[in-house]
C-alpha positions in Angstrom: 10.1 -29.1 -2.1 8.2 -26.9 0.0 9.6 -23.3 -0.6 11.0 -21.1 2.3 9.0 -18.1 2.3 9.9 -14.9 4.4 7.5 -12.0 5.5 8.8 -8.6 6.2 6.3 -6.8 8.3 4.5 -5.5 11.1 2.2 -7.5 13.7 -1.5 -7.2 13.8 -2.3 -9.1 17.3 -6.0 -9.1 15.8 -4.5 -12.1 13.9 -6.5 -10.6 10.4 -3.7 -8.4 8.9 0.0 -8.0 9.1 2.9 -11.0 10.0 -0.1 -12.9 11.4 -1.8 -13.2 7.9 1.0 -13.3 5.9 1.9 -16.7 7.7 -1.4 -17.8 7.7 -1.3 -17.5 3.6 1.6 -18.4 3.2 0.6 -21.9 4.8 -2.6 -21.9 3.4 -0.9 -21.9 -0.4 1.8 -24.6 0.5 4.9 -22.4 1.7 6.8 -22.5 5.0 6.5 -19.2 6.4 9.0 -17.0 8.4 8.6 -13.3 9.8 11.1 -10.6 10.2 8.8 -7.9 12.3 9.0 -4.2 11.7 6.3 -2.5 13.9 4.2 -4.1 16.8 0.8 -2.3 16.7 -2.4 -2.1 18.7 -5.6 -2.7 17.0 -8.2 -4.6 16.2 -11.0 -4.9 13.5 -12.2 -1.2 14.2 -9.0 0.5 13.8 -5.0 0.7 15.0 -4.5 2.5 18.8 -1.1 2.6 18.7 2.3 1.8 16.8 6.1 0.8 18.2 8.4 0.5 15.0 11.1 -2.0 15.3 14.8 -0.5 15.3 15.9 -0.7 11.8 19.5 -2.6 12.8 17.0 -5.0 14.5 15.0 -5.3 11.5 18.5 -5.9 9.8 19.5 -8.6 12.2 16.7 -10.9 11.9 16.7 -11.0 8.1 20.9 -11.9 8.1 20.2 -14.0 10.6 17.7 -16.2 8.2 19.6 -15.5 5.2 23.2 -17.3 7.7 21.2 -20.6 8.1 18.2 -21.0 6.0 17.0 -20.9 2.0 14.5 -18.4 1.2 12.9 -19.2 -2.1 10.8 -15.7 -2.1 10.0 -12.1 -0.2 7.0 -10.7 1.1 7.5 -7.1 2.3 4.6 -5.1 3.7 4.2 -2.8 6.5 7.7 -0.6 7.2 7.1 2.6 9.1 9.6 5.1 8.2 12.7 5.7 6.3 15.3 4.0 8.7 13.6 0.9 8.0 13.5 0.8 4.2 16.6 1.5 4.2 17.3 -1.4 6.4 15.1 -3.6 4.5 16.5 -2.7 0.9 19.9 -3.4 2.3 19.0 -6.7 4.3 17.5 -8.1 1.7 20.3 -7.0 -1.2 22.0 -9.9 -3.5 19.1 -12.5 -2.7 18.1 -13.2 -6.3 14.6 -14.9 -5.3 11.1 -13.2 -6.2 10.0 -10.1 -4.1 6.5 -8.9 -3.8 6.0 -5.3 -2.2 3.0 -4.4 -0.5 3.0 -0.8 -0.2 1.2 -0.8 3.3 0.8 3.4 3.7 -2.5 3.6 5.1 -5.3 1.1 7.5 -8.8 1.1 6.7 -9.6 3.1 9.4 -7.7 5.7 7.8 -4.2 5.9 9.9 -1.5 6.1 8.3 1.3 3.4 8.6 3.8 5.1 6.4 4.9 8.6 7.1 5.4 11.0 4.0 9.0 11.4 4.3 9.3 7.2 3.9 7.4 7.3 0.4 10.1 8.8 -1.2 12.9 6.1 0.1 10.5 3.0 -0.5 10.0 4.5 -4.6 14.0 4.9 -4.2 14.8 1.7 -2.4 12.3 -0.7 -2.9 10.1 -0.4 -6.1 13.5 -1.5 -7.6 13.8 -4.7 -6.3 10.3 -5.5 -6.8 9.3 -8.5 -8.9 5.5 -7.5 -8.2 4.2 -4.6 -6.6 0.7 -5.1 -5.3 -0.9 -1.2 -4.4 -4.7 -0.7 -4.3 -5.7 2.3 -5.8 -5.6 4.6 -3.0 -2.0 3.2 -2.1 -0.6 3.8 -6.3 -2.1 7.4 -6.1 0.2 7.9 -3.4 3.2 7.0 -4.8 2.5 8.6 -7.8 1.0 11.8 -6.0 -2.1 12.0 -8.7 -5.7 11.0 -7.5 -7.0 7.7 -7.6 -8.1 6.0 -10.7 -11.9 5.4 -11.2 -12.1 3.6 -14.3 -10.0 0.7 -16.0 -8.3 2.7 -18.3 -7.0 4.8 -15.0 -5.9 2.2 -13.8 -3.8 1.0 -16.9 -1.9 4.3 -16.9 -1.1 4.5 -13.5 0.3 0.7 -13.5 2.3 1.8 -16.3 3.7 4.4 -14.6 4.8 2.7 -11.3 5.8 -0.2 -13.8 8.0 2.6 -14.9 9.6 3.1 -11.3 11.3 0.1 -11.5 9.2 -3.1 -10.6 8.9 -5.7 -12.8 5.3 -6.2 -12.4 2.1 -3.9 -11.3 -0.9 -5.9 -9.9 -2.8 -3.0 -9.0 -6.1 -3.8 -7.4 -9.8 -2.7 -8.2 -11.2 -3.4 -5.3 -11.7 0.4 -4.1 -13.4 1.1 -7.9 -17.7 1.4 -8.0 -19.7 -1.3 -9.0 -20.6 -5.5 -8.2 -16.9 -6.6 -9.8 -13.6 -6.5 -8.4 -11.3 -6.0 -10.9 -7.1 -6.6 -10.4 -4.7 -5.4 -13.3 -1.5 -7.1 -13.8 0.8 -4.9 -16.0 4.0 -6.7 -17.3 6.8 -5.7 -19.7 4.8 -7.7 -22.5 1.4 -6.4 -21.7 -1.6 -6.4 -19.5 -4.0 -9.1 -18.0 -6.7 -8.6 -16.1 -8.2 -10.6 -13.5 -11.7 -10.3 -12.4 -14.3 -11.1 -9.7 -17.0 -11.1 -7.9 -17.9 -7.9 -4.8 -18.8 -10.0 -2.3 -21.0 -8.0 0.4 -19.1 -8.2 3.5 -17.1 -5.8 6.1 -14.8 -8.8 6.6 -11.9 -7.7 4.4 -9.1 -7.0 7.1 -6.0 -7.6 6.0 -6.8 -8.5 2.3 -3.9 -6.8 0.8 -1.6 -8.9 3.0 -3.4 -12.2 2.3 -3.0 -11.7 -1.6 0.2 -10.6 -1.6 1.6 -13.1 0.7 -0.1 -16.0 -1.2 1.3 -14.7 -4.6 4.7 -14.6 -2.7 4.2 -18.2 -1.7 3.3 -19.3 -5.6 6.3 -17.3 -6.7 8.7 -19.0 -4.5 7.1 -22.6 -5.4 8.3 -22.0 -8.8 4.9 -20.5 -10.6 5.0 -17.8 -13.5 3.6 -14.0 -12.3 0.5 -14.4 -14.2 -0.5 -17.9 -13.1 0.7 -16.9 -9.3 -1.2 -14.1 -9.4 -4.5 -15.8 -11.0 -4.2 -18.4 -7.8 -3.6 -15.6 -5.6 -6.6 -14.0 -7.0 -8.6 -17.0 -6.6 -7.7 -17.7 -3.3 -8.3 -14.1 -1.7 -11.4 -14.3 -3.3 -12.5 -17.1 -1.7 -11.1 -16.4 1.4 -13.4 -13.4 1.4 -16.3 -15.4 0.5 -16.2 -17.4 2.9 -15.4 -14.8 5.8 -18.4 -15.4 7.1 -17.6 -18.3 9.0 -15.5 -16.9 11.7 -17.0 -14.2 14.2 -13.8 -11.9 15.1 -14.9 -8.6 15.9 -17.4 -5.8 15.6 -15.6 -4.0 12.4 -13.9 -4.7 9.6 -13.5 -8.6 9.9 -10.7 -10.8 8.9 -11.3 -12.9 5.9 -10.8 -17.0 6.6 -7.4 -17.8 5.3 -8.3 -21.7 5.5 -11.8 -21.6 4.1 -10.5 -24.6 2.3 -9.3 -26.8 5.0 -6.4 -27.4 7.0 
């Protein structure tokens, strides 16, 4: 059966990040994708111009009107926007026991940030909860934390173990911000640690990364796959998408990566 996966997010009309990715991973990894929005935004590959946050009771509506008529086998939240929404999303989403994979979207490449202060504080509340996976690069976990961002691996243990401690069932916190040619992605569990590595490919095409992984891991989770064999596809499958981000020509900046480098 092909599993019912729903994105909770904003819209990138660049097509490389937000509900336009998430659907386009969620397809590429066998999943039938759906989208409650939460923001429209402005931008391209060289940075967001401008925001419009969705009203929260809208944001409300559209998930109970998908959870009145159709199955959903997992979550993928990402971009939220303030408090009022968070809210509305922890609520929304409330008795649906189906995996849920939290991408803490807080701040673009360019630098602008996409989740106001007085949000972080109501998403480590609300959200890290009901998290089955919580997916932060480093910048993103030194955030929530409110420490600096880890440079080495052992960093980066400690600081999964302490959002693990927040309430999510799983950390994958990615390595993709540390120095050097590897790439690097922890997973922290209850029963340990695994780590997950690749290759730095040299490109500026990684727009919308974060929501690519996470929405793929989403769409193994929902087909019925175990955290640490999801994520290890998911890790797999950004990777490659990265790698072969050289095949599309969108944009002077940062590039999207190509979320069907394998085919159709």
């Amino acid at each position: 059966m092909i599993p019912n996966i729903l994105s909770i997010a904003g819209s990138d009309p660049s097509g490389g990040a937000g509900i336009q990715a998430d659907l386009k991973a969620i397809s590429a990894n066998g999943g039938y994708g759906m989208a409650a929005l939460t923001a429209l935004t402005a931008q391209n590959t060289q940075g967001v111009r401008a925001v419009s946050l969705v009203q929260s009771d809208m944001v409300s509506a559209q998930v109970a009107a998908l959870r009145e008529d159709i199955r959903i086998d997992a979550i993928k939240i990402g971009m939220l926007g303030s408090a009022d929404i968070v809210e509305a999303v922890a609520d929304a989403i409330a008795g649906l026991d189906v995996p849920v994979v939290l991408d803490p979207v807080m701040v673009a490449k360019g630098g602008d940030r996409l989740l106001p202060v007085d949000a972080v504080a109501a998403l480590r509340d609300r959200l890290l909860p009901a998290a089955t996976v919580l997916t932060p690069n480093l910048p993103e976990a030194a955030d929530l934390l409110d420490v600096s961002a880890a440079t080495t691996g052992e960093r980066m243990e400690a600081q999964a173990e302490a959002l693990r401690a927040l309430g999510p069932a799983a950390i994958l916190l990615k390595g993709g911000h540390l120095p050097g040619e590897a790439s690097p992605d922890l997973l922290a569990m209850a029963d340990g640690v695994l780590w997950f590595d690749g290759p730095r490919h040299a490109t500026r095409n990684t727009h919308g990364t974060g929501c690519t992984l996470s929405s793929a891991l989403a769409a193994l989770l929902g087909a019925g796959l175990s955290v640490p064999e999801a994520t290890g596809r998911a890790k797999s499958y950004i990777s490659g998408a990265i790698a072969r981000s050289g095949d599309l020509s969108v944009g002077s900046g940062h590039g999207p990566v190509h979320h069907f480098f394998a085919g159709p």
